[in-house]
VEXDREN-2710 file (C-alpha; in Angstrom, 1 decimal):
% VEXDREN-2710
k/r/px/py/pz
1/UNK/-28.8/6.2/-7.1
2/UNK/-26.6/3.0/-7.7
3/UNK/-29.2/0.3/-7.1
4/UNK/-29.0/-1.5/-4.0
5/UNK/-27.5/-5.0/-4.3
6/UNK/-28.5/-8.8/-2.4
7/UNK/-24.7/-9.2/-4.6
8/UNK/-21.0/-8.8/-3.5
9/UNK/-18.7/-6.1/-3.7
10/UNK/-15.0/-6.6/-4.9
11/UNK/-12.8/-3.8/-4.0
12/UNK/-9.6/-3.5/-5.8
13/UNK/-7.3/-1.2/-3.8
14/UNK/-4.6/-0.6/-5.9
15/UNK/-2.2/2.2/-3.7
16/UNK/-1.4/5.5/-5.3
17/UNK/-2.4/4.9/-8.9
18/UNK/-2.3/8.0/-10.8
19/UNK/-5.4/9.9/-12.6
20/UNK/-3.0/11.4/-14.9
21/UNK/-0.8/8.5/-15.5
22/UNK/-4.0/5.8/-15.7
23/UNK/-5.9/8.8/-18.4
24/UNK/-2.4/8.6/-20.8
25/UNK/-1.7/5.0/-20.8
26/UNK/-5.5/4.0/-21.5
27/UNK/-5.3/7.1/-24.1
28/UNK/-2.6/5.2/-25.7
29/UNK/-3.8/2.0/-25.6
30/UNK/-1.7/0.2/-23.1
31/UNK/-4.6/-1.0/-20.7
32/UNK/-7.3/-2.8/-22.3
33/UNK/-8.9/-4.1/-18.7
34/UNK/-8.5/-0.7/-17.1
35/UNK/-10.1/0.9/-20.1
36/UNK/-13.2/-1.8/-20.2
37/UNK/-13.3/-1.4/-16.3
38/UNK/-13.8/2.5/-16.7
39/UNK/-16.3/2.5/-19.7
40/UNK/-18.5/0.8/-17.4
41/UNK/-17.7/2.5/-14.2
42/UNK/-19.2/5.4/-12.2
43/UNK/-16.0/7.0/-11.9
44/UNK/-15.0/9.8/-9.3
45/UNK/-11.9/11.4/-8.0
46/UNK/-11.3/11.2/-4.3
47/UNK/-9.8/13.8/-2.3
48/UNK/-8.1/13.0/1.3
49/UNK/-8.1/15.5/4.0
50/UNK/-4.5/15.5/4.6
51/UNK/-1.8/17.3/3.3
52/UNK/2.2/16.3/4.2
53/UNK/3.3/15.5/6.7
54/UNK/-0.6/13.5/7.2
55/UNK/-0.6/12.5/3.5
56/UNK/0.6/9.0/3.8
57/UNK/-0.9/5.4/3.0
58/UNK/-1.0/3.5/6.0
59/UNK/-3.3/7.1/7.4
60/UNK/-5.5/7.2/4.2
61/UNK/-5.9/3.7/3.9
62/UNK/-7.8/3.9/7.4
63/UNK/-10.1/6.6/6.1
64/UNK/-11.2/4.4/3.2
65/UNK/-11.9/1.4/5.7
66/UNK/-13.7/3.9/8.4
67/UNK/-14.6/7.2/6.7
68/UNK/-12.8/8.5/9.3
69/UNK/-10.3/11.2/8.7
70/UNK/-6.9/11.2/10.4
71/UNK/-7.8/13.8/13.2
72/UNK/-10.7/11.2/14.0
73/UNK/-9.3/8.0/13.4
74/UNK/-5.8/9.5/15.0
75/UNK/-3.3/6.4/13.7
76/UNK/-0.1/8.0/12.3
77/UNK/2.0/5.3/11.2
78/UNK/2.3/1.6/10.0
79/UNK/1.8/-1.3/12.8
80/UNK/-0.9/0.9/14.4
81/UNK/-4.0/-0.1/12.5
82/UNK/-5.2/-2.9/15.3
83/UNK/-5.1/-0.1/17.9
84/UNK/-8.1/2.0/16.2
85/UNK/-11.1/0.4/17.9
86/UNK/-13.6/1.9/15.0
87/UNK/-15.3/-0.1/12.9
88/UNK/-14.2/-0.9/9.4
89/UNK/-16.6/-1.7/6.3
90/UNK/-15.8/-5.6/6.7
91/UNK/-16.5/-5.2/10.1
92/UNK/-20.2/-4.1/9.2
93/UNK/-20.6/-7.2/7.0
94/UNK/-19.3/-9.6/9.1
95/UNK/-21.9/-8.1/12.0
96/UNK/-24.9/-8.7/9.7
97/UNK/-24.1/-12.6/9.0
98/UNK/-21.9/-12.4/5.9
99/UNK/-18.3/-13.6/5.0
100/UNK/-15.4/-11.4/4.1
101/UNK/-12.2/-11.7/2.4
102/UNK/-9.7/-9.2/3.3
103/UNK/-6.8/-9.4/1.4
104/UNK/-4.1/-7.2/2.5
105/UNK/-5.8/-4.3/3.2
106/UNK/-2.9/-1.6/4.8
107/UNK/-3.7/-0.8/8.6
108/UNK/-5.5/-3.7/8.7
109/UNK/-8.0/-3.5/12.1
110/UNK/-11.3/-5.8/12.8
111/UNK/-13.8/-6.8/15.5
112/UNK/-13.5/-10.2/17.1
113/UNK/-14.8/-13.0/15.6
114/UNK/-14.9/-11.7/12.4
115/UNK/-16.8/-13.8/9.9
116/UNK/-14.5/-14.8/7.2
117/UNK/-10.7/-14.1/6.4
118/UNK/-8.3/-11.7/7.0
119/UNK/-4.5/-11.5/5.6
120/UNK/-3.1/-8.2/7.2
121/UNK/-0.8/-6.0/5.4
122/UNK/3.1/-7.1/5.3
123/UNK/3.8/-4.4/7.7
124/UNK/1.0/-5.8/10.8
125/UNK/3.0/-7.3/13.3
126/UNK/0.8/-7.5/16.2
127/UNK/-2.2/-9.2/14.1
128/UNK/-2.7/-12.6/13.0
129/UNK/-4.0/-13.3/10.1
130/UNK/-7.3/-15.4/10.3
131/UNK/-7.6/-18.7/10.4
132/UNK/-3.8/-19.1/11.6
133/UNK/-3.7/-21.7/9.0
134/UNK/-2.4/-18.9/7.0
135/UNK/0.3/-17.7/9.0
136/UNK/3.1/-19.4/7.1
137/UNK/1.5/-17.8/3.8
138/UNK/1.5/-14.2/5.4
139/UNK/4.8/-14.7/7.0
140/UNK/6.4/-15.8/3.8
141/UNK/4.8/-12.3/1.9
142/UNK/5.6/-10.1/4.8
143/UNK/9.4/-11.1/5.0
144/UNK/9.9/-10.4/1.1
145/UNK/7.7/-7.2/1.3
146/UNK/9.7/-5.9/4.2
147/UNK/13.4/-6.7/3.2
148/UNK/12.9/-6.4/-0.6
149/UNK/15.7/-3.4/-0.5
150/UNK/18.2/-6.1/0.5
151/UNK/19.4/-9.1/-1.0
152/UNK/17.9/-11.9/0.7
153/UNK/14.9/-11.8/3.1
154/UNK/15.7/-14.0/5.7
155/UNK/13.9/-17.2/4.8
156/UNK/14.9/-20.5/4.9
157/UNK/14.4/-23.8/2.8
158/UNK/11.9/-25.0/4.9
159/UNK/10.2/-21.9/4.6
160/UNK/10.3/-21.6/0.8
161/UNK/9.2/-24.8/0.5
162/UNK/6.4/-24.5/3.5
163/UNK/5.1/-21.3/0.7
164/UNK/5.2/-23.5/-1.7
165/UNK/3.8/-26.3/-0.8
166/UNK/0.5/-23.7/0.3
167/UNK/0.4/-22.3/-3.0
168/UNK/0.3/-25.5/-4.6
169/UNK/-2.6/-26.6/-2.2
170/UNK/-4.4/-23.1/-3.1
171/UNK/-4.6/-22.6/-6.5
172/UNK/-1.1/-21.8/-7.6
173/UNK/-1.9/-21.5/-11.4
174/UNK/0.8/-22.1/-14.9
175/UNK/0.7/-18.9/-15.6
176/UNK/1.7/-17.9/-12.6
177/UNK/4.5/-20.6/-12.0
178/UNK/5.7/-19.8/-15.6
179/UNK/5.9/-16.3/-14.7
180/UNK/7.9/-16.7/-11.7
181/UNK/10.3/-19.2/-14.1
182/UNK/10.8/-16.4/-16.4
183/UNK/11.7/-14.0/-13.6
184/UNK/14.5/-15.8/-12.0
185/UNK/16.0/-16.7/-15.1
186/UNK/15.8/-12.7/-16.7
187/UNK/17.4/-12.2/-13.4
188/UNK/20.4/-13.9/-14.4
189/UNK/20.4/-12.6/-18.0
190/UNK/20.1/-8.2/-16.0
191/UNK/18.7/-6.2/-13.7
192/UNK/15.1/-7.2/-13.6
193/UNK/15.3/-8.4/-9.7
194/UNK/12.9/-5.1/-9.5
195/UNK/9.7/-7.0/-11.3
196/UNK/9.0/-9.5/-8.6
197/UNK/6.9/-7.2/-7.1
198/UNK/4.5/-8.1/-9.7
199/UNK/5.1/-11.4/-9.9
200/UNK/4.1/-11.5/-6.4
201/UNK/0.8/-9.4/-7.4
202/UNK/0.2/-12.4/-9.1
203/UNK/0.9/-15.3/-6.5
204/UNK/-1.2/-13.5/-4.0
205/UNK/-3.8/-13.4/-6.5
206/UNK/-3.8/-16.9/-7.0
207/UNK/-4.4/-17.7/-3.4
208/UNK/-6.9/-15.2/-3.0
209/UNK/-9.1/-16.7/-6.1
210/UNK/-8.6/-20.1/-4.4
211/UNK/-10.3/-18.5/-1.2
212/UNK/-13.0/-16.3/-2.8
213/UNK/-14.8/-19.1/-4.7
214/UNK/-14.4/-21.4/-1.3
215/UNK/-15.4/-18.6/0.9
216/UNK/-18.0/-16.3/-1.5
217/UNK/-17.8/-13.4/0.5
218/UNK/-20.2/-10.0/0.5
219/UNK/-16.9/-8.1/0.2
220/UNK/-13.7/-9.1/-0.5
221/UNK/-10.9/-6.3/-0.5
222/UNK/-7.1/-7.0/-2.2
223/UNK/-4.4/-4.9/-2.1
224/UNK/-1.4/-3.6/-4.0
225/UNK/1.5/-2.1/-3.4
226/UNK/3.6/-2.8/-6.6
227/UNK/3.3/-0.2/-8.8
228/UNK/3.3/2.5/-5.9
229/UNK/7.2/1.2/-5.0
230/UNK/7.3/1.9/-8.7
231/UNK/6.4/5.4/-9.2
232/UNK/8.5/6.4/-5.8
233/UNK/11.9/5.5/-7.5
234/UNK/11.3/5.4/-11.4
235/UNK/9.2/8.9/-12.4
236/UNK/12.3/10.6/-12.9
237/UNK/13.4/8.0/-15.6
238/UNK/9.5/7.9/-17.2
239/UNK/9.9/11.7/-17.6
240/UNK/13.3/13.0/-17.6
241/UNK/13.3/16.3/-18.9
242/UNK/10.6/17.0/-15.5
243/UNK/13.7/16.9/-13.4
244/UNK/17.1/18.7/-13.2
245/UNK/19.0/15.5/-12.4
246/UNK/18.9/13.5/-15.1
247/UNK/19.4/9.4/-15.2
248/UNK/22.0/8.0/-16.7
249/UNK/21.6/6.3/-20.1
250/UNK/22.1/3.0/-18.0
251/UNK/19.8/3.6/-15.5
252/UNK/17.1/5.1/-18.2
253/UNK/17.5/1.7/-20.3
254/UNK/17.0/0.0/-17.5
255/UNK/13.8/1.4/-15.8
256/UNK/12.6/4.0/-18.0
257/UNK/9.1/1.5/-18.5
258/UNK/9.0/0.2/-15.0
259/UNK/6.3/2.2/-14.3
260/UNK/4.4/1.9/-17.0
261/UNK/5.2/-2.1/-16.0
262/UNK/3.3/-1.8/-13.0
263/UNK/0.4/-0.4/-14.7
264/UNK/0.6/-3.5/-17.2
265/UNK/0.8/-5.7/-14.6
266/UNK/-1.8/-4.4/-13.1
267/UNK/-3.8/-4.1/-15.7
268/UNK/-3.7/-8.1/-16.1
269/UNK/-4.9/-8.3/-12.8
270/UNK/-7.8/-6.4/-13.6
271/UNK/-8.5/-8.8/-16.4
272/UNK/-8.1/-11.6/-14.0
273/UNK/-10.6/-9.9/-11.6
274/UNK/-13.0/-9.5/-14.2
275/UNK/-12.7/-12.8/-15.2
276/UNK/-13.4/-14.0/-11.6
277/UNK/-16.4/-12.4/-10.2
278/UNK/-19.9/-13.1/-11.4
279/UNK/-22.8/-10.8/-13.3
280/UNK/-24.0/-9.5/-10.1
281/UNK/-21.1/-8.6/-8.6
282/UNK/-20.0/-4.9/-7.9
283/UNK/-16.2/-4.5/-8.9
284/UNK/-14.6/-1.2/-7.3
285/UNK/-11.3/0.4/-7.7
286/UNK/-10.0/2.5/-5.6
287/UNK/-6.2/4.3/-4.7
288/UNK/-6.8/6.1/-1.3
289/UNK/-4.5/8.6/-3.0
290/UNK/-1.7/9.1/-5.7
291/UNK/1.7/10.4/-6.8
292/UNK/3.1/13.5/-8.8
293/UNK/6.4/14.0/-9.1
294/UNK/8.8/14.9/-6.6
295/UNK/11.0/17.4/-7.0
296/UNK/11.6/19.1/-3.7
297/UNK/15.5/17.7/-3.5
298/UNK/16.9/18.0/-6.9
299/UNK/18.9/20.8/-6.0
300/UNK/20.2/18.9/-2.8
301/UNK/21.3/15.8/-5.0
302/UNK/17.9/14.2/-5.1
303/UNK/16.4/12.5/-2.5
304/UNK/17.9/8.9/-1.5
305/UNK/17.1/6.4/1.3
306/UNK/19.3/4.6/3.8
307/UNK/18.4/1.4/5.9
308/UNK/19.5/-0.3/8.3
309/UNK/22.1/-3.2/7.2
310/UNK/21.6/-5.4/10.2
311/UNK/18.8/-3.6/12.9
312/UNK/20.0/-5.1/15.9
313/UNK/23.9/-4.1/15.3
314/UNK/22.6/-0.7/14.7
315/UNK/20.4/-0.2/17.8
316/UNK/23.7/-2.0/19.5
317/UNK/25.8/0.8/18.5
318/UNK/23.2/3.7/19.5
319/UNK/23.1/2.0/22.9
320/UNK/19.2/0.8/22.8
321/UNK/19.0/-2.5/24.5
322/UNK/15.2/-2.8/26.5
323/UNK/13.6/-3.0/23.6
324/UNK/11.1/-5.6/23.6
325/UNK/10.8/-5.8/19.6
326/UNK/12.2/-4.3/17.1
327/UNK/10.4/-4.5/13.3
328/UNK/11.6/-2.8/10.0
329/UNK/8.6/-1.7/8.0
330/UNK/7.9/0.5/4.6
331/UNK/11.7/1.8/3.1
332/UNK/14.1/3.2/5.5
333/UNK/11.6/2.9/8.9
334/UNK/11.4/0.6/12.2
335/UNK/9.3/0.7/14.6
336/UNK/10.7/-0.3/18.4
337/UNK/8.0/-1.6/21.2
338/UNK/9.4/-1.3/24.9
339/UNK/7.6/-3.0/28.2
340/UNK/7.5/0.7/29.8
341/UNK/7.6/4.1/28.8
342/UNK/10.4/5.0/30.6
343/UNK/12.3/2.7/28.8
344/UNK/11.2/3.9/25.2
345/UNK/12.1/7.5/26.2
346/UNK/16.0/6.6/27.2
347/UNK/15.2/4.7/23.8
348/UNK/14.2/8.0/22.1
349/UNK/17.3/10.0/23.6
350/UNK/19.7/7.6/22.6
351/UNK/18.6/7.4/18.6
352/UNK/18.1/11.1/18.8
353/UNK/21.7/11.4/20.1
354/UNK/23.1/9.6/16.3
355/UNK/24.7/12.2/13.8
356/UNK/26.1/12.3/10.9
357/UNK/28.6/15.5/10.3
358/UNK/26.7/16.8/13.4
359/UNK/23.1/16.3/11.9
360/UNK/20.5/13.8/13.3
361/UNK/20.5/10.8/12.0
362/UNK/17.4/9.0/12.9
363/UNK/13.4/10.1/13.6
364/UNK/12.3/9.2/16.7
365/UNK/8.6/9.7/17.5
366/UNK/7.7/8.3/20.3
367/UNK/4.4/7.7/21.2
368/UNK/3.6/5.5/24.5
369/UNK/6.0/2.7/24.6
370/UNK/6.1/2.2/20.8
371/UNK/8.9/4.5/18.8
372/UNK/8.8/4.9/15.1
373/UNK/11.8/6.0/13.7
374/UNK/14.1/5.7/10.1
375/UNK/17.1/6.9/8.9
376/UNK/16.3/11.3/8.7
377/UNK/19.2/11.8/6.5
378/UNK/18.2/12.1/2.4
379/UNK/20.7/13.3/0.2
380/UNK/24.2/11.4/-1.1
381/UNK/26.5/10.8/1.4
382/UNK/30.3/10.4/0.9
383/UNK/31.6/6.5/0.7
384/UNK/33.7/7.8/4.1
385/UNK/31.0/9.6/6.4
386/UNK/30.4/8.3/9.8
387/UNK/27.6/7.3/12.1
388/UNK/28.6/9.4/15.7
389/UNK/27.2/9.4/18.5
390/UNK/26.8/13.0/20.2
391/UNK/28.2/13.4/23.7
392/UNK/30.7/10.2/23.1
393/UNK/34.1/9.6/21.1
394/UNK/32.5/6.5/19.7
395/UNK/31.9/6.4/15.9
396/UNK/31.9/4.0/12.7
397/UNK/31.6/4.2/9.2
398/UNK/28.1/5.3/8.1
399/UNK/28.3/2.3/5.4
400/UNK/29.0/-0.3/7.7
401/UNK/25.4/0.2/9.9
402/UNK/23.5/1.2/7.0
403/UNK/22.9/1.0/2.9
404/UNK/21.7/3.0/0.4
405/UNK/18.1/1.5/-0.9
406/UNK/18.8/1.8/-4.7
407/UNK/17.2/4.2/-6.7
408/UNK/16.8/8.1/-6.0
409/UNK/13.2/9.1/-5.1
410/UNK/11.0/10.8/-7.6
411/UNK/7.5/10.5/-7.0
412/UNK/5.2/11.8/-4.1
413/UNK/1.9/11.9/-2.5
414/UNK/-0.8/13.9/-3.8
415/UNK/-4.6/14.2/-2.3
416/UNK/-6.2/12.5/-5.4
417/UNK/-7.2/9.3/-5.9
418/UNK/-9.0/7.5/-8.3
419/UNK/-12.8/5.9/-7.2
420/UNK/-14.4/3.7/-9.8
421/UNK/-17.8/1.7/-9.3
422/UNK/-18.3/-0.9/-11.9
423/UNK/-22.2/-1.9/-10.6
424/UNK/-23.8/-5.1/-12.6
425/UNK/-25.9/-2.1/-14.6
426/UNK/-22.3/-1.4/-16.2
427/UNK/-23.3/2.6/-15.9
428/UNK/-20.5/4.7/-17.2
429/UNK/-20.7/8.6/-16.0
430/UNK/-18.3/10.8/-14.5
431/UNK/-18.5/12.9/-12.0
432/UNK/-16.2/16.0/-12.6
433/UNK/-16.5/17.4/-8.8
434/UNK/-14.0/15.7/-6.4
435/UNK/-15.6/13.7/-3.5
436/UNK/-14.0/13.4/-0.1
437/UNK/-12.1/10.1/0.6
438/UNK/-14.1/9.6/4.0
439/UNK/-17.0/8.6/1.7
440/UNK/-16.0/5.4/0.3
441/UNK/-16.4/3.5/3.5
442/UNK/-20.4/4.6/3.9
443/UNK/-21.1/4.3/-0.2
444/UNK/-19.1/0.6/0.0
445/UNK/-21.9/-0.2/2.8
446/UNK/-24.4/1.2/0.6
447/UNK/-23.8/-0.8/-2.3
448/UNK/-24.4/-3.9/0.3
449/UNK/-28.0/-2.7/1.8
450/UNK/-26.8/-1.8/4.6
451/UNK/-26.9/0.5/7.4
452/UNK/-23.2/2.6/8.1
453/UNK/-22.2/2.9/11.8
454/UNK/-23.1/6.5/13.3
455/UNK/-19.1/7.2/12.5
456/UNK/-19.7/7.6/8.8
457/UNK/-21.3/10.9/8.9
458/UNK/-24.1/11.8/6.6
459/UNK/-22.0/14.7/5.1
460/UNK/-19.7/12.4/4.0
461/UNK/-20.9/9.7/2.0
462/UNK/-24.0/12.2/-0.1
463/UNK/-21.6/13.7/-2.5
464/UNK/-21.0/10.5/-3.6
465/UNK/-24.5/8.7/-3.1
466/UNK/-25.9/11.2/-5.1
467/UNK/-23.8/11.3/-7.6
468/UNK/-24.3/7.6/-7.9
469/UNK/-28.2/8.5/-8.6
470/UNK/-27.6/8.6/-12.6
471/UNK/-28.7/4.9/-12.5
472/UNK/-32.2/6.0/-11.4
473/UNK/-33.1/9.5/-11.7
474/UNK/-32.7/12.3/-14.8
475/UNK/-32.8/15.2/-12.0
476/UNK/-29.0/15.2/-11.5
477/UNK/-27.7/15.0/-15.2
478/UNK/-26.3/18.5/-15.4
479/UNK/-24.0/17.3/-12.3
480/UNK/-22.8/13.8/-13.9
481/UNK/-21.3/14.2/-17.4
482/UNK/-21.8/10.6/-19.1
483/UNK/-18.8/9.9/-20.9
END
């Protein structure tokens, strides 16, 4: 099986990369790290439980962490992560006397102290990240993640220079800085505004580097989101003639290679990783799940997204006023926290109670004293439709309360995901059966010597353990196909 290691473990978790899409740009030569990083991989394809409406990130990402599935692990949406009282893989590590580096790992969770770091995904609200020296840092990331639909993020000066000032202090490289240079002024020559969630990638890189050669953790985990924003709004423009709405020729010059930009970009990071971590260090890559396209609202207009222009006008207007906080999270959602359940039920009624032409307007599932909710409505609306609230005479223009996030949606979830285990043997087989996604936490622990909790079932983790054993024994070639 993959030998044992005394060495660390570097898991790349790059969100919703695509088998397909990875297999054609390597084929045609656009990713010479990804390509390197797979010749001397173990490679597998994951498979999560779920299936729509369970097939999200912020669920899957929890059975990667756990090996829990959802209808074990039970947390349903983002901001809920901390509530799961399971153990995670850095949990494990940080319990046997080694540091971790957790770098923005989505539904972020962990057992007080923890032994190391911890940046929590932009969409944690209720965790701090640890030390609190990086709270400014994490602040600064979440506010751009979170607003990036709109036009500005809500940050100051002070807080722009506070983030810089941190980066320069934590290995803010001129690469890097030259990048970000280049990006503000191609913003001013056209639309590129889009790219900075690379260029991002690439700051939050930086800092991590700075704290994985200070720190030297067992395992270290940094996550992307980039080129999963990517694939949601740009597919139809990559591949055209897949849908029956068509992009225009402006819209197609524009974005017809942001996806395969993402996978660039990412690929460069991969180089950068490889580049960073020593001989007897395990690099994994791994997407929880991926994308296909989505073409389930072509023949309504395609699918589009509407969020809220200013949150607290619009709860205002629907008559929501006990809340005690109020966060907008991933696209068009927002979560609402209340002191008491009675007051997040009135809560729920009055968002339910919002229409548009006598359709609901908003989700609202509520679940304790926390409701998650988002704009319900997906197709084109007219520049005149209007935000109503049932029962009342009250009403305003849709437009005013809310904005379309640009782009029409084209890609969606789908149950694979791509698992690669670059051990310091550099073995290259692949295994052609899928493996479920709960066994990533337990092989993850594995790889470290040591012992999973009694949550990470032995059925779990063996498909994958053994079909790791190519390193050692000849018994199990028929079932690995070396590449």
């Amino acid at each position: 099986m993959v030998a044992p290691t005394e060495g660390r473990v570097v898991v790349l978790e790059f969100n919703e990369l695509s088998p397909s899409l990875m297999e054609r740009f390597i084929r045609d030569g656009d990713l010479p790290n990804f390509e390197r990083l797979y010749s001397e991989s173990l490679v597998f394809t994951t498979e999560a439980a779920e299936r729509p409406p369970y097939l999200e990130p912020w669920i899957e990402w929890v059975t990667v962490h756990t090996g829990l599935n959802y209808r074990d692990h039970g947390i349903y949406a983002l901001d809920e992560g901390h509530t799961l009282q399971a153990e995670r893989t850095w949990d494990v590590v940080s319990a046997a006397g080694s540091p971790v580096l957790v770098w923005g790992s989505m539904s972020v969770g962990y057992r007080a102290p923890i032994r190391g770091i911890v940046v929590p995904d932009p969409w944690t609200t209720k965790l701090a990240p640890v030390p609190v020296t990086l709270t400014s840092y994490f602040r600064f990331i979440q506010r751009h993640v979170m607003e990036h639909t709109g036009e500005r993020a809500g940050l100051t000066v002070r807080d722009y220079a506070r983030f810089i000032g941190f980066m320069l202090r934590h290995g803010l490289s001129l690469g890097t800085t030259a990048s970000m240079v280049g990006q503000l002024v191609g913003e001013r020559l056209g639309p590129s505004r889009w790219k900075r969630a690379s260029g991002l990638d690439r700051l939050q890189f930086d800092a991590f580097r700075s704290y994985y050669r200070r720190v030297r953790p067992r395992l270290a985990t940094f996550f992307s989101n980039s080129t999963a924003h990517y694939q949601h709004f740009h597919w139809r423009e990559m591949e055209p003639d897949t849908f029956k709405i068509k992009p225009s020729h402006a819209v197609m010059a524009t974005y017809r290679d942001t996806i395969l930009f993402g996978y660039r970009a990412m690929d460069d990071l991969v180089g950068r990783f490889l580049g960073l971590i020593d001989a007897d260090t395990t690099l994994v890559l791994c997407t929880a799940l991926s994308q296909q396209p989505c073409l389930l609202y072509d023949d309504a207009g395609g699918k589009v997204l509407y969020r809220a222009r200013d949150l607290a006008a619009l709860l205002r207007f629907a008559g929501v006023s006990s809340h005690r906080c109020a966060t907008p999270v991933m696209a068009e959602e927002f979560i609402l926290t209340f002191e008491t359940e009675q007051d997040a039920s009135a809560a729920e009624r009055c968002l339910r109670a919002l229409t548009v032409d006598g359709r609901p307007a908003l989700l609202a599932l509520r679940r304790g004293t926390r409701i998650h909710s988002g704009c319900k409505i997906f197709h084109p609306l007219p520049a005149d439709a209007r935000l109503s609230v049932d029962g009342r005479q009250s009403s305003a223009p849709f437009f005013d309360l809310l904005y379309q996030v640009e782009g029409t949606k084209s890609g969606m979830h789908h149950p694979d995901g791509i698992f690669w285990i670059r051990t310091p043997a550099r073995t290259h087989a692949v295994e052609r059966e899928r493996v479920p996604l709960a066994a990533v936490a337990p092989t993850i622990l594995r790889l470290l010597s040591l012992s999973c909790p009694s949550q990470m079932a032995e059925a779990h983790h063996m498909g994958v353990l053994r079909g790791c054993e190519v390193d050692q024994s000849r018994n199990l070639a028929k079932r690995v196909t070396a590449g």
